[in-house]
C-alpha positions as CSV (number, residue, x, y, z in Angstrom):
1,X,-100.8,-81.1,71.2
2,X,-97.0,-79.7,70.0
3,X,-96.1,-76.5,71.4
4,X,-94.7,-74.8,68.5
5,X,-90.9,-73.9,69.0
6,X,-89.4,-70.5,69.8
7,X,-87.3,-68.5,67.9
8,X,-87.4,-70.7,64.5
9,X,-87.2,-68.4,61.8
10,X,-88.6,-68.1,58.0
11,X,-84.8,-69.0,57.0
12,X,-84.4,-71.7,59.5
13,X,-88.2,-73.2,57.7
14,X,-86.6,-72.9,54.3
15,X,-83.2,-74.5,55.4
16,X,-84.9,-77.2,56.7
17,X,-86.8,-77.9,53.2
18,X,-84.5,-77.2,51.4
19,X,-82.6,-80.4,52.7
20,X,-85.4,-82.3,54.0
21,X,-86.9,-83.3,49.9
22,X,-89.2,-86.1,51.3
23,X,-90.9,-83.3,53.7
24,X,-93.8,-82.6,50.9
25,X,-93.8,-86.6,49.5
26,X,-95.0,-87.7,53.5
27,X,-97.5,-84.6,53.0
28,X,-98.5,-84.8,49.5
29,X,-102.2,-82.7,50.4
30,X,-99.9,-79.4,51.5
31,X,-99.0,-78.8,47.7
32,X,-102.2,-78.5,46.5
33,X,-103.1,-76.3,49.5
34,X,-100.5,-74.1,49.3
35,X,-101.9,-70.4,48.0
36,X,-99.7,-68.0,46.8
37,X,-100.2,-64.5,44.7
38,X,-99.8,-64.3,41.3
39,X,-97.3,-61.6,39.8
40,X,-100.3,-60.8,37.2
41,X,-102.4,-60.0,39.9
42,X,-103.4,-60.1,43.5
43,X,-105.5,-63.1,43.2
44,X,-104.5,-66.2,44.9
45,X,-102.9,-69.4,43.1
46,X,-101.9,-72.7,43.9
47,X,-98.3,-73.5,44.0
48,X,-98.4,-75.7,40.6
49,X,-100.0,-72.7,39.0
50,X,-97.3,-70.4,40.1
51,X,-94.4,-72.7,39.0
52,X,-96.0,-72.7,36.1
53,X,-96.1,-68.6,35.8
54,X,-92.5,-68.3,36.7
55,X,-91.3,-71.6,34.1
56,X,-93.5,-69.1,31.6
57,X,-91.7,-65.9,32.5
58,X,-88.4,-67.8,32.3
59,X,-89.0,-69.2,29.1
60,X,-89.9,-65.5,27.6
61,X,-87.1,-64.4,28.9
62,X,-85.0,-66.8,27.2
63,X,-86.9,-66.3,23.7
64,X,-85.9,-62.7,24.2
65,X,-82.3,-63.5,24.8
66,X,-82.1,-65.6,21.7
67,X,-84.0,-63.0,19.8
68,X,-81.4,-60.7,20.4
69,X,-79.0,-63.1,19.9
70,X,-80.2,-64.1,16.1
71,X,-80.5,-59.8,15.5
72,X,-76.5,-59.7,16.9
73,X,-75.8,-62.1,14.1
74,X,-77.6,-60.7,11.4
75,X,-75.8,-57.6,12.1
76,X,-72.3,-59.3,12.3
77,X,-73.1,-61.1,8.9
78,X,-73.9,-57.7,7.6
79,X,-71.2,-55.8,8.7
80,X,-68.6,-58.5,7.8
81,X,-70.4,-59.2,3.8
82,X,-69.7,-55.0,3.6
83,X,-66.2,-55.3,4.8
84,X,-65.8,-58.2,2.4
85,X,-67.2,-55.9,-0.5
86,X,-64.8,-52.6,0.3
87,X,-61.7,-55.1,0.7
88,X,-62.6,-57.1,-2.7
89,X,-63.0,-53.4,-4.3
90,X,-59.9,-51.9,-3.0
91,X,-58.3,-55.3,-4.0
92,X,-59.5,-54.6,-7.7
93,X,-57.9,-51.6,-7.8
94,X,-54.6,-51.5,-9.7
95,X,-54.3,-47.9,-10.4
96,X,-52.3,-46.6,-7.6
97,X,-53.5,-42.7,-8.7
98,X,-57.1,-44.2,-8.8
99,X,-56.7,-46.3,-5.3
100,X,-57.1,-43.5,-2.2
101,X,-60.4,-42.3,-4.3
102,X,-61.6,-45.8,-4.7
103,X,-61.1,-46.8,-1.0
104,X,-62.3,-44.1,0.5
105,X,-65.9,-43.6,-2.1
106,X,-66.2,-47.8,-1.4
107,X,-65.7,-47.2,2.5
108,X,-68.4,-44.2,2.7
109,X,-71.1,-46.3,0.5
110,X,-70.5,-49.8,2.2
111,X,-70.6,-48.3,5.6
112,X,-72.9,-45.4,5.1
113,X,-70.6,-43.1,6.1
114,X,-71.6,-39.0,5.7
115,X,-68.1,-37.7,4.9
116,X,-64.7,-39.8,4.5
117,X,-61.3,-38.0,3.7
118,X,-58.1,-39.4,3.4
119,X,-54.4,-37.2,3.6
120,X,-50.9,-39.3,2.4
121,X,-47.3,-37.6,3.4
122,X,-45.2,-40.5,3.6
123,X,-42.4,-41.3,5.9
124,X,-38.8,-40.3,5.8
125,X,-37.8,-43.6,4.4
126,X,-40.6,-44.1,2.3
127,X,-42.1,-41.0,1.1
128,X,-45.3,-41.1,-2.0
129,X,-43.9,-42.0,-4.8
130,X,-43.4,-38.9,-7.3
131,X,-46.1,-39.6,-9.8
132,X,-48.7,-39.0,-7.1
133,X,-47.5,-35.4,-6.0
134,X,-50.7,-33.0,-6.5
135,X,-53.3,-35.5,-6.3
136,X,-55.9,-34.3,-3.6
137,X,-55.3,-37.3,-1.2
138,X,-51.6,-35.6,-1.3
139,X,-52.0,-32.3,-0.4
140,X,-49.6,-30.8,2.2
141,X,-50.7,-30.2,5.5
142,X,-49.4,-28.8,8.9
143,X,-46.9,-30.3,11.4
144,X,-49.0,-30.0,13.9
145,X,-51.9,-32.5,11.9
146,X,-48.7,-35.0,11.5
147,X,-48.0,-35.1,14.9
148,X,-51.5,-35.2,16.0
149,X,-51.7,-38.4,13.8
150,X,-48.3,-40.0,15.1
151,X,-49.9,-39.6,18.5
152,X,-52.5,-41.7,17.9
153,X,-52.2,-45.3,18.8
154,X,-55.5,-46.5,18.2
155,X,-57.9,-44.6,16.6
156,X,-59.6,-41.0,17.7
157,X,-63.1,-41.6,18.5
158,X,-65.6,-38.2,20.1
159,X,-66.6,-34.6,18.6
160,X,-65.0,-32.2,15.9
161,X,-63.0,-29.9,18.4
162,X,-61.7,-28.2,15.4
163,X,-59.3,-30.5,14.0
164,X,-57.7,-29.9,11.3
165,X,-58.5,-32.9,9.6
166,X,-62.3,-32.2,9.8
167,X,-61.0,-29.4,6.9
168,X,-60.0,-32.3,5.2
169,X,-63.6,-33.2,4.1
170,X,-65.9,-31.7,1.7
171,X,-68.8,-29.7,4.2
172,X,-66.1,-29.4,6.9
173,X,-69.3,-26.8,8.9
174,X,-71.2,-30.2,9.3
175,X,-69.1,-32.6,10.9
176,X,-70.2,-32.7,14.7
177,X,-67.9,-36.4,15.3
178,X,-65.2,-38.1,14.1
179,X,-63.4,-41.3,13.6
180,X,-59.1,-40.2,12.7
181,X,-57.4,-43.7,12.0
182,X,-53.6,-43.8,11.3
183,X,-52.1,-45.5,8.4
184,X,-49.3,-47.2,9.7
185,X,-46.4,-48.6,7.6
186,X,-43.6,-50.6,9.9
187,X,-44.4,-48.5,12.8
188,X,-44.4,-45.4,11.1
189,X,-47.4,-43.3,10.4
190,X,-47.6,-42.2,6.5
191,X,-50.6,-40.9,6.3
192,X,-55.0,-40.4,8.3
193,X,-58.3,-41.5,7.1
194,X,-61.4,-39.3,8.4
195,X,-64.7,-40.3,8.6
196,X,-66.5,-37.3,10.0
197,X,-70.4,-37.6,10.7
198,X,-73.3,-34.2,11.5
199,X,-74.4,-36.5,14.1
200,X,-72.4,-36.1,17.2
201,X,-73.4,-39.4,18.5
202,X,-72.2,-41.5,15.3
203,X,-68.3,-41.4,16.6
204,X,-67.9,-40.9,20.7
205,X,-65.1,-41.6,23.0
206,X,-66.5,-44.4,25.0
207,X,-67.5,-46.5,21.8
208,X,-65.4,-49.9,20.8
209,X,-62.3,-49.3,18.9
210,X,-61.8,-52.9,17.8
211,X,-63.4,-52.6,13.8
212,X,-62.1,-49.0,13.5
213,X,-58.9,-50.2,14.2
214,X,-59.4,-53.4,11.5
215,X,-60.3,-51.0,9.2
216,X,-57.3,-48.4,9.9
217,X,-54.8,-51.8,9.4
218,X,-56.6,-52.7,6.0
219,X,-56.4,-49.0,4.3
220,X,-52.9,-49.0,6.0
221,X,-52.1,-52.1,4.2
222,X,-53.6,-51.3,0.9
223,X,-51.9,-47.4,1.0
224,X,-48.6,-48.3,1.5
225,X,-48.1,-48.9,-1.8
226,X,-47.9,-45.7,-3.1
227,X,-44.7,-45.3,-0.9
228,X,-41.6,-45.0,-2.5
């Protein structure tokens, strides 16, 4: 009779099959009489059964991943067929008196967006072009909102802590968030879209900034041209 060895522990058993793979071919009948608990239940299963159980709980797992996967896409295509829509409308747009209303009303329907406002001032070097004086988009506005909106290097992202620009849009008392994106022409700032939201979780601080900032460099682009 074998005197079983001291000190061998549940690691040192492992180990060992781990890299002895002919351990369970010289004793086939140990496979079968392996029990183990199931993770539905406390009743006892064979070893096949349980591989089985866990290959099953590894392949839901994986259906979920790709589930989530396919809904990531769908929402991608969607979000990129609206941005196609806004940019093809703005594109349309050959009025340059008619252009802020059409970019902002196509922006706020394509993207469901509660409120969207939009201020133009122009740069020293390229201020709005004369014809446009008095239109809404061009109404003057405070140094201090200027500043605020040459600070900005990527958009403004968290809750309506009185800014001016929240004044801006048309029920100013329900904006609880906002997005502020600077319009940018050659490094200068001319001019800040608003999209404000009564939802103080539809804009916060810790949300990406990559589309906002797309769409602040395509209404930047499309703007500019109503500098002088």
């Amino acid at each position: 009779m074998t005197t079983p060895l001291q000190g061998i522990t549940e690691d040192d058993i492992a180990n060992y099959l781990i890299h002895t793979p002919g351990f369970f071919e010289r004793h086939a009948p140990l496979l079968a009489a392996i029990q183990l608990t199931s993770p539905h239940g406390q009743r006892a299963v064979s070893l096949q059964e349980r591989q089985m159980e866990m290959l099953r709980d590894k392949i839901k797992g994986l259906e979920r991943r790709i589930m989530e996967m396919i809904r990531h896409s769908q929402e991608n295509e969607a979000i990129a067929q609206r941005l196609h829509r806004w940019i093809r409308a703005v594109m349309l747009a050959h009025d340059d008196t008619a252009l802020p209303t059409v970019l902002t009303a196509e922006l706020q329907h394509e993207f469901l967006i509660p409120q969207v406002g939009l201020r133009l001032w122009g740069t020293a070097d390229h201020p709005l072009k004369p014809e446009l004086a008095g239109l809404p988009f061009a109404q003057d506005i405070s140094d201090d909102a200027r500043s605020f909106a040459r600070s900005l290097s990527l958009p403004y992202c968290g809750i309506n802590a009185g800014f001016e620009a929240a004044r801006w849009l048309e029920d100013a008392n329900t904006v609880s968030s906002l997005a502020l994106l600077p319009l940018v022409r050659d490094g200068e700032v001319f001019g800040l879209l608003v999209l404000g939201s009564p939802d103080p979780t539809r804009y916060t601080a810790d949300m990406g900034l990559e589309f906002l900032t797309e769409l602040g460099e395509v209404a930047s682009a499309a703007l500019a041209r109503l500098l002088a």
